[in-house]
Each structure stands twice: as C-alpha cells, then as structure tokens.
C-alpha positions as CSV (number, residue, x, y, z in Angstrom):
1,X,70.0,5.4,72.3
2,X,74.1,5.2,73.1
3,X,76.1,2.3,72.0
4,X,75.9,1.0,75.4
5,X,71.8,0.6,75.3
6,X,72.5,-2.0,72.5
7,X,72.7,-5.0,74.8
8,X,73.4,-7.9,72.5
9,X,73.7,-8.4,68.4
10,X,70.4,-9.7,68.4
11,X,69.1,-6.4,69.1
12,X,71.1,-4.3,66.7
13,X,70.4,-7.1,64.2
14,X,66.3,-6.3,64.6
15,X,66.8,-2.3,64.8
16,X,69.3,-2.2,61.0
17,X,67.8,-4.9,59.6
18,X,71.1,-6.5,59.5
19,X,71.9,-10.3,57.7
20,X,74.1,-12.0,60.4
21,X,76.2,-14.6,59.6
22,X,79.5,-16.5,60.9
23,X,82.8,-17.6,59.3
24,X,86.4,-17.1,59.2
25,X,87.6,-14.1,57.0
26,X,90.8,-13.2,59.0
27,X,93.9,-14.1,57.3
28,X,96.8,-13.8,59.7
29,X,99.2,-11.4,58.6
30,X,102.6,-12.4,59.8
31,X,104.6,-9.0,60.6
32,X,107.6,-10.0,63.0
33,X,106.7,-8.2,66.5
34,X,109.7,-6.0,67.7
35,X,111.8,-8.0,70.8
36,X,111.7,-5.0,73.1
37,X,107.1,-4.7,72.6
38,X,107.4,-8.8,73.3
39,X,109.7,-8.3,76.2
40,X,108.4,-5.3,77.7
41,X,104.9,-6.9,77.3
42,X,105.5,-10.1,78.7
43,X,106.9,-8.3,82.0
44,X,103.6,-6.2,82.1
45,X,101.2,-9.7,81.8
46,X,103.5,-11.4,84.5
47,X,104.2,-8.5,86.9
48,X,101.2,-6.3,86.3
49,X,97.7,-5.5,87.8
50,X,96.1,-5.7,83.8
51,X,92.8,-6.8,84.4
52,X,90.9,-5.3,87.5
53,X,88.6,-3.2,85.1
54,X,87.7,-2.0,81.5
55,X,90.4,1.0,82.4
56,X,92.8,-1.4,83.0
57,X,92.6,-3.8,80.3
58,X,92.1,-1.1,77.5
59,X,95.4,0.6,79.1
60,X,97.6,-2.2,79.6
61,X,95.9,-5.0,77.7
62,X,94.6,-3.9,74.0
63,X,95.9,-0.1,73.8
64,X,100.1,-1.8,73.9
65,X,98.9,-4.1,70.6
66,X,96.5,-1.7,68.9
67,X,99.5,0.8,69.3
68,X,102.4,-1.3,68.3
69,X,100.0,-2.4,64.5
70,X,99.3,1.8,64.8
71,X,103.3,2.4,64.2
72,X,103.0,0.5,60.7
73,X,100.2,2.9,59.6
74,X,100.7,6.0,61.1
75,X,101.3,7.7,57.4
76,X,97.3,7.2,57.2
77,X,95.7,6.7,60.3
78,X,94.9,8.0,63.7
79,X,94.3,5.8,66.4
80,X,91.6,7.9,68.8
81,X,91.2,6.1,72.5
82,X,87.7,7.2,74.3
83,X,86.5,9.7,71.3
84,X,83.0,10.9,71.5
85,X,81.5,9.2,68.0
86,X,77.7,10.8,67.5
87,X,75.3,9.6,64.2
88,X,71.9,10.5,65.9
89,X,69.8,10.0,68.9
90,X,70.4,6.3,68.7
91,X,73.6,5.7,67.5
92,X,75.9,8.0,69.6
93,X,78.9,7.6,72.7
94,X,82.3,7.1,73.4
95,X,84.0,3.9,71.8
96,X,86.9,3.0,73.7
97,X,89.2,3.1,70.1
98,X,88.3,4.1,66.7
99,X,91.1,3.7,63.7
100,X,90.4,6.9,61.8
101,X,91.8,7.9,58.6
102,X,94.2,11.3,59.2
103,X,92.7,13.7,58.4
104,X,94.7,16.7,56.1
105,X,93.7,19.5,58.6
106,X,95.9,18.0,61.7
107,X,96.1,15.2,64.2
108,X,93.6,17.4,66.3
109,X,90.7,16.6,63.9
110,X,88.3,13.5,64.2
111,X,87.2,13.1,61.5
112,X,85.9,10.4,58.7
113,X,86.1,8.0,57.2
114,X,86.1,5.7,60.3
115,X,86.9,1.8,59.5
116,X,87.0,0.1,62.7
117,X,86.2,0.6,66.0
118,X,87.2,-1.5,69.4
119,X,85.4,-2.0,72.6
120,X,86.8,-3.6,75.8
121,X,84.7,-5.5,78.0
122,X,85.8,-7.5,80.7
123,X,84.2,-10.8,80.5
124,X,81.2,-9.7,78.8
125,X,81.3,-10.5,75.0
126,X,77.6,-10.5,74.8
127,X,77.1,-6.8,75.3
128,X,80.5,-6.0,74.1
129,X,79.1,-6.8,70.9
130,X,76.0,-5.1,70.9
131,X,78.1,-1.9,72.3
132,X,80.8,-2.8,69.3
133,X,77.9,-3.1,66.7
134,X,76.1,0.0,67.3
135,X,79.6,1.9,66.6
136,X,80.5,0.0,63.8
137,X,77.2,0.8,62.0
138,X,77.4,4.7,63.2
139,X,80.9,4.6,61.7
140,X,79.3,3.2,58.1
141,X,76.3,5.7,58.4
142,X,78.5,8.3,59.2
143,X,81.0,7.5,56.2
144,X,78.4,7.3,53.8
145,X,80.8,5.2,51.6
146,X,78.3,2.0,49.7
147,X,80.4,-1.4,49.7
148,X,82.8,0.0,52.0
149,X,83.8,-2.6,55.0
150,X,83.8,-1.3,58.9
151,X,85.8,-3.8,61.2
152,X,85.1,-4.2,65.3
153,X,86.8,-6.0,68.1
154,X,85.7,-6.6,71.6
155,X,88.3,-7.9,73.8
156,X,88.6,-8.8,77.7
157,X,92.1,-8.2,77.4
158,X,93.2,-11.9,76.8
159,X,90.4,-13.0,74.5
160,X,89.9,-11.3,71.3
161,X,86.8,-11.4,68.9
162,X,86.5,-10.0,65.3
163,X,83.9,-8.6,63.1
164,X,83.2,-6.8,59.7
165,X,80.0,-4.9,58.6
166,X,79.9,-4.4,54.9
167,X,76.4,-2.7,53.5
168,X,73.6,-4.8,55.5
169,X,75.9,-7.7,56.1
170,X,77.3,-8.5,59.8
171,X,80.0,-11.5,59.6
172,X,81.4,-12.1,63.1
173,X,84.7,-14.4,62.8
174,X,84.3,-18.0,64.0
175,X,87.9,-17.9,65.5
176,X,89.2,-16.2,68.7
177,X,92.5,-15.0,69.3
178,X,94.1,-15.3,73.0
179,X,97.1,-13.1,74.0
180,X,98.6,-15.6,75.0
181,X,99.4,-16.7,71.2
182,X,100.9,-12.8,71.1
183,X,102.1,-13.4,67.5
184,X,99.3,-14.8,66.2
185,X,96.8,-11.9,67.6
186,X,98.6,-9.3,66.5
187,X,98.5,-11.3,62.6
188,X,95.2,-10.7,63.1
189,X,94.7,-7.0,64.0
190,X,97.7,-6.2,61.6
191,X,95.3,-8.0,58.6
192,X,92.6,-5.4,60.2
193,X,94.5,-2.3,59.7
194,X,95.7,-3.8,56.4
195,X,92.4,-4.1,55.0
196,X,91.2,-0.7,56.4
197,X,94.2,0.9,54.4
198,X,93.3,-0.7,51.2
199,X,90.1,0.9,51.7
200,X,91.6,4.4,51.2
C-alpha cells in the first residue's frame, strides 16, 4: 500500500499496532526569525496566490519556514522535498519533505537515518495524518534505531499539526500552530529539528 492508501490514524493505528495518545510535548524554541524571511514572507501571504493547491502551499507556504529552521542545521541535515521513501509493499511513496541526516558520501545521497517527515494537505488533516503516519513509521522501520523518536507535520499552509512516533507509541500534539503567529510556529519546528539533532 503507498502512504496515500492510509486514509486516517485509525487505520495505521490497527495495521502497527500502534498505542495512540494526545498531549502537548512541543516546547517552543524561541530562535529570533531574520527581518528580511519576516518581511519577504509577509509580502508573499499578502500579495501572493499561496493556497490554490498542495503545490502551492508546500512551495510558498511550508517549504519558506521548513527552509529558514533548515539553515541552522545544515552542518547535519538535508532537507529532501518530494523524495521517493520505499520500506515494502505497504509502506512506500513520495512524502512531500523528509529531514534526513547528511549523509558522508554527498548531498546526492538519500539516505538514513530519517527523523521527520512533512505532508501538506490542503484542508484535509484527517488523511494528511494517515498519509504523515504511514511515513513516519517507514522512516522508524527503515532506521532500525529502538527508542529512537520520528517527528511528522501535516500542514494546510496556515494550520500546522505535530506528531512523534517513538517505538509503538504515536503522541499527536494537542496544540496547533497558525502562521499567522509566524514566530511562535517556527518555535515549534525549530524544537523539531532540535530534537532530531540530539538524536544524532
């Protein structure tokens, strides 16, 4: 089955034998965001055409933030956008990014372990998170790493949702995070990439 055959958590839930649960584990990290990213951001949500499609959002929407967190861990990780990402027959596609730690051999090489993956979905969390799921446990099962945590988000663009997946254990974060609170999302996704990196 592809990611994209995983229709809700529910379903991944059943088919891993996952333990689901929800509470807060995100604690904002508070990195200043460089004036010209706000700036040049805040013209592109004003002036722009940002949320027409999945293209669109990932493009101008949640690739600009992933990006701008990227630059503060680019000594460690690759950021891939639209990467085929293949376990088996039923966990296998193309997540729309996947934070990848860089591998010795080049930039050119995909390559584990993988530690988070993102999916954009515009205004479907329900199935973004089934999608989102089924990468983040291909990512674990691919790693082969026991205790090790794998981190997802699924975003329309102006709402952002996060996750972990640590063994059998799926905790989805109660809180949301709009764009629209720029400095306080990108806490967020900084904390992700700063958790992935301890993991190293």
């Amino acid at each position: 089955m592809a990611f994209t055959s995983y229709k809700h958590l529910e379903m991944l839930v059943k088919a891993f034998q996952l333990t689901y649960q929800e509470h807060d584990f995100i604690v904002e990290s508070h990195l200043p965001l460089n004036n010209y990213f706000k700036q040049r951001f805040q013209i592109i949500l004003r002036e722009g055409v940002v949320d027409n499609s999945e293209s669109a959002i990932c493009e101008n929407l949640i690739a600009p933030i992933l990006t701008e967190a990227w630059y503060n861990y680019k000594d460690n990780f690759l950021l891939w956008s639209h990467q085929t990402l293949i376990y088996d027959e039923d966990l296998s596609g193309i997540p729309d990014y996947i934070l990848a730690q860089k591998s010795p051999l080049g930039k050119i090489v995909f390559d584990k372990p993988f530690l988070a993956a993102m999916e954009a979905k515009k205004d479907d969390f329900t199935s973004g998170w089934g999608q989102c799921g089924a990468e983040m446990v291909a990512c674990q099962k691919i790693n082969q790493v026991e205790g090790q945590t794998i981190f997802g988000m699924v975003s329309n663009g102006k709402m952002w949702e996060f996750a972990k997946l640590t063994d059998n254990l799926f905790i989805k974060n109660i809180k949301s995070y709009r764009i629209s609170d720029l400095e306080e999302l990108f806490g967020a996704v900084h904390y992700i990439f700063q958790q992935c990196q301890l993991q190293l």
